[in-house]
C-alpha positions in Angstrom: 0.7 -1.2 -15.4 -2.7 -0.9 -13.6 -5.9 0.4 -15.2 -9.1 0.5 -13.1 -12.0 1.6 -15.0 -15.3 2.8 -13.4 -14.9 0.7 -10.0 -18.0 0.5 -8.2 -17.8 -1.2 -4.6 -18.8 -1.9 -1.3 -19.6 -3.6 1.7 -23.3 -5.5 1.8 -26.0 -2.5 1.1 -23.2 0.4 1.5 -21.9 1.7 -1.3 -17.7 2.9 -1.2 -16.7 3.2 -4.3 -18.2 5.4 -6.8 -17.6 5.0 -11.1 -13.8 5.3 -9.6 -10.8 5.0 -12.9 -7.5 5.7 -11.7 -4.4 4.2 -13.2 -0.6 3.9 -12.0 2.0 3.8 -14.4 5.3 1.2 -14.1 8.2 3.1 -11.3 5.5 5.3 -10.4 4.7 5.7 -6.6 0.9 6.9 -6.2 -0.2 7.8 -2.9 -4.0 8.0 -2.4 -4.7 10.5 0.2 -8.2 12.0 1.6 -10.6 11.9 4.8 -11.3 8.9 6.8 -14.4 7.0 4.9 -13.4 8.3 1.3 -12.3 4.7 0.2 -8.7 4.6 0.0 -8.0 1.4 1.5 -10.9 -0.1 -0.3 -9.7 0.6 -3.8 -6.3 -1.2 -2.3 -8.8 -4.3 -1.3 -10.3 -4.0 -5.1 -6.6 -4.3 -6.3 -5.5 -6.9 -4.5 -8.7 -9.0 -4.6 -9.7 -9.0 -1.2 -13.3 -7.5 -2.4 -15.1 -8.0 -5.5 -16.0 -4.8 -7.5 -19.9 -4.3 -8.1 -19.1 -3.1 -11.3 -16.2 -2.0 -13.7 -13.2 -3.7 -14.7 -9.1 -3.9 -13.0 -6.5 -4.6 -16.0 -2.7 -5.3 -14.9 0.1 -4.8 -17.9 -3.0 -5.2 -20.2 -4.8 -8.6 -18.8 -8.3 -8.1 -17.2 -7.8 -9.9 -13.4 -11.3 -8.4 -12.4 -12.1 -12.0 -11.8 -9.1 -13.2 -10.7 -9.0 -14.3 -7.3 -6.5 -13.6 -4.5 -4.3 -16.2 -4.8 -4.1 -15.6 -8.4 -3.4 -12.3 -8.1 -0.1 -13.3 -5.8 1.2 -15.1 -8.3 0.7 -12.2 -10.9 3.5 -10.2 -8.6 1.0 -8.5 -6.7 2.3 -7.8 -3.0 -0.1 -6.3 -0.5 0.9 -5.1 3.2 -2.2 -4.3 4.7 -2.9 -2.1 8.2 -1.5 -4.3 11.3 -0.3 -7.1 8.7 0.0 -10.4 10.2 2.7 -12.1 11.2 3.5 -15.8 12.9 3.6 -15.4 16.4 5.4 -18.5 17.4 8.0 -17.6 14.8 11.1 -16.3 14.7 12.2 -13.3 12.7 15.0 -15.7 10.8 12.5 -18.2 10.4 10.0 -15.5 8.8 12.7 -14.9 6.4 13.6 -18.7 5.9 9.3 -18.9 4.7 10.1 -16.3 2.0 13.5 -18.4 1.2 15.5 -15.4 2.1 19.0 -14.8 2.2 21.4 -14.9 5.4 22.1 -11.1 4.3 18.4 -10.1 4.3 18.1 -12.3 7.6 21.0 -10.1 9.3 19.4 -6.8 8.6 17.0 -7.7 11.8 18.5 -6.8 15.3 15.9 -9.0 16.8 16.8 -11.6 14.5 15.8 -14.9 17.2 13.0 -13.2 18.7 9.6 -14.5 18.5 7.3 -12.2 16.6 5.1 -12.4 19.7 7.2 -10.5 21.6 8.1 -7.7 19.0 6.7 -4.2 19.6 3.9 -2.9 17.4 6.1 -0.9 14.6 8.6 -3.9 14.8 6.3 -6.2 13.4 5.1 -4.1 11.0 7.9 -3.6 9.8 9.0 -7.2 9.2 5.4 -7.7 7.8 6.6 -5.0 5.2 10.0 -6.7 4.8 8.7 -9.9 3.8 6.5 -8.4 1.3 9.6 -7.1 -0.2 11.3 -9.6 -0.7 9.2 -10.8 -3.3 9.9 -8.1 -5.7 6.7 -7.3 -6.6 5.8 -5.6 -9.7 2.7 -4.0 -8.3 3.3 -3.3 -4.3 0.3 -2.6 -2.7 0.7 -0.6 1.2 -1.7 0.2 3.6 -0.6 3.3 5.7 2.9 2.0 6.6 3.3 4.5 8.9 -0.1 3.4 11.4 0.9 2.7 14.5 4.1 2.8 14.8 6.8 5.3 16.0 7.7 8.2 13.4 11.3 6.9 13.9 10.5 3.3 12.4 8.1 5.0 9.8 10.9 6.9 8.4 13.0 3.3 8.3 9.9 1.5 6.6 9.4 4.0 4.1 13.7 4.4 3.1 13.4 0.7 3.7 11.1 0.2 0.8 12.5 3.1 -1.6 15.7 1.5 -1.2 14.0 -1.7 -2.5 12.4 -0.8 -5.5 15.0 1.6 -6.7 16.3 1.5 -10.1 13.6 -1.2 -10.3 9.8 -0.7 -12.8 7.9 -1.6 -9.4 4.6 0.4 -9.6 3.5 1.2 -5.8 0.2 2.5 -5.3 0.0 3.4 -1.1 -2.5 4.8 0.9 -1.1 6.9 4.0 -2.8 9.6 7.0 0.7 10.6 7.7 1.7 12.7 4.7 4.8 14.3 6.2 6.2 11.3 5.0 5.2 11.6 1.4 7.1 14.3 0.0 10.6 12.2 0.0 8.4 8.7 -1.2 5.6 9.5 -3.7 6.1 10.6 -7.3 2.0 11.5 -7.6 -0.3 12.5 -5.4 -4.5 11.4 -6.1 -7.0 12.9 -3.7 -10.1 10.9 -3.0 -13.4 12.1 -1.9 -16.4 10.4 -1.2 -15.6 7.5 -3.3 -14.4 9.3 -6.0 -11.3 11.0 -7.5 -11.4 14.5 -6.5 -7.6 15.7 -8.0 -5.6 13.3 -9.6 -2.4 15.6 -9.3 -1.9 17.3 -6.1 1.5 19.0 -6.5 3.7 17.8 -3.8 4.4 20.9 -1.8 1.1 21.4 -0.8 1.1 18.6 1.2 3.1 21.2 3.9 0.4 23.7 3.3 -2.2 22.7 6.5 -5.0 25.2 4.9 -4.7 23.4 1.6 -4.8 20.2 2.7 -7.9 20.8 4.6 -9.7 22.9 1.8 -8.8 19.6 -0.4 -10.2 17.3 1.8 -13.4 18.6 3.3 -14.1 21.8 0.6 -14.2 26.2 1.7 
């Protein structure tokens, strides 16, 4: 599904991304854990197109989109829900919908259905920001740390919200998140970063409960 190979990148003069290959399989949820600063969100930015890779080479179902640009990447079934995604203000939640030509079913799953986004709390409109991603079906779903900033209560619906989605579905999701108490019951794989590199590509699930682990993983003895 996606292949990237030796991923060098950054911003201006400073270097992120080190000779980074990682690849995510079709069904497969990947969650890219670490330390703030080790690049996770910027190998989602490579992905989606957002930044340009210095060097090395992005391949989705076997075509090379390294030089693809966003928009081209959208229409490839890419869907990407970055941190505090960006909603219409002035719109409605039904009219949100309506944009994305949903369905009057989708539309009633919203309690706040005629509000204004503008006047949504924090976690409720990031969690229609997620919705509307959704609702394209992506084959490659691209998130952000779904769970940043809002309550743990709406996490926990954002994250059954989206298994619920792609289930039963080939939907590869690759998702970056600080929270990992919610990852046990969400991600299939678990790839540590460091530095701008891939420090385990494996991490068994249960040690994401084990505090001493995680920290031994993430910042060494």
């Amino acid at each position: 599904m996606l292949l990237l190979t030796n991923i060098t990148a950054g911003y201006g003069m400073k270097q992120v991304l080190h000779n980074l290959s990682l690849e995510v399989s079709a069904g497969e949820i990947t969650a890219l854990i670490g330390p703030n600063g080790a690049g996770k969100s910027t190998v989602l930015k490579i992905v989606a197109g957002v930044l340009k890779p210095i060097a090395g080479s992005i391949m989705l179902d076997g075509r090379d989109i390294t030089l693809l640009q966003t928009f081209q990447r959208f229409h490839l079934s890419i869907g990407y829900v970055m941190q505090n995604a960006p909603v219409f203000n002035s719109l409605t939640v039904a009219e949100h919908i309506r944009l994305i030509k949903g369905s009057k079913e989708q539309c009633n799953r919203h309690s706040a259905l005629w509000k204004t986004a503008g006047v949504l709390s924090g976690g409720e409109r990031h969690r229609l920001a997620v919705e509307l991603v959704l609702q394209r079906q992506s084959k490659l779903l691209l998130l952000d740390e779904p769970s940043a900033g809002v309550s743990p209560g709406i996490a926990v619906e954002i994250y059954q919200r989206i298994k619920e989605q792609i289930r039963g579905t080939d939907t590869a999701v690759l998702v970056v998140e600080q929270n990992l108490q919610f990852l046990p019951d969400f991600a299939t794989r678990i790839v540590v970063m460091r530095n701008g590199e891939i420090f385990k590509n494996n991490l068994p699930l249960d040690q994401l409960k084990n505090t001493e682990t995680i920290f031994k993983t993430f910042y060494g003895e």
